[in-house]
C-alpha positions, 0 to 999 in steps of 0.5 A: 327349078330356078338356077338360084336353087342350084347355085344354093343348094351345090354352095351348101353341099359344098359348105358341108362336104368342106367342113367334113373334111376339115374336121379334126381326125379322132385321136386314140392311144394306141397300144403296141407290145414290141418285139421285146414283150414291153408295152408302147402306147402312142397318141395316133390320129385314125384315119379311116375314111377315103379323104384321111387315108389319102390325106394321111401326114401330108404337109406336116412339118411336125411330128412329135415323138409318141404320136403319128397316125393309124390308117385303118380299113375294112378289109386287109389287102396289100397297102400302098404308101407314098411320100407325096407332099409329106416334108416328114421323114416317116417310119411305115409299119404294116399290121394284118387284120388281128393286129399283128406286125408284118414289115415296116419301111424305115425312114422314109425319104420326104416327097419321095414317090417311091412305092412303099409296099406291105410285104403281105395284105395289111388292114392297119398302117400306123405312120410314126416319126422316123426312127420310132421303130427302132427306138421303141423296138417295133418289129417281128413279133409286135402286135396291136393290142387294143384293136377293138377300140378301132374301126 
């Protein structure tokens, strides 16, 4: 085969995996029942390919109130997050595999690259604007309710 094929064939592959990973995130209203037994329901985008989970909320300037991002994997494990490249102060919180609150790091420092740990293995991360916890009451005894709508 000639090098034009393969300057052809990795420009395509390139082309495509680009445009793959360009490719806007799919949204979903995720519904919370907080700690106080009342309903929240946040517009999130889903993060659950290797490529969003590790791009997740970086170099946003702008998150509105209601929205963020649920990071979801096949399996729970203890999740890691950091603050690299994200100019956005965040609330983190950690749910386990049936959705229901484990701990949550609140307002985390921009660019920071501090470990922001799960206390115990997590399936789901949901990344809001800082202060969300506290406004919308999300802490022990918060759990996810539509998690069949999800990965």
């Amino acid at each position: 085969m000639n090098k034009r094929f393969f300057f052809n064939f990795f420009f395509l592959l390139f082309i495509l995996t680009s445009y793959n990973s360009l490719a806007e995130l799919i949204k979903r209203d995720l519904i919370i029942n907080n700690s106080d037994n009342e309903i929240k329901i946040f517009n999130v985008e889903i993060a659950d390919t290797e490529y969003s989970r590790n791009k997740g909320l970086m170099w946003r300037e702008h998150i509105p109130n209601g929205t963020g991002m649920l990071f979801v994997w096949e399996r729970e494990a203890y999740r890691n997050f950091w603050m690299k490249n994200t100019p956005s102060s965040l609330d983190i919180l950690f749910f386990d595999k049936d959705g229901k609150f484990i701990n949550v790091a609140e307002s985390t420092r921009p660019f920071s690259l501090e470990n922001i740990q799960s206390i115990r293995p997590a399936k789901y991360v949901l990344e809001l604007v800082a202060g969300s916890s506290l406004k919308y009451n999300m802490y022990e005894g918060s759990k996810i309710l539509n998690l069949n709508n999800q990965k």
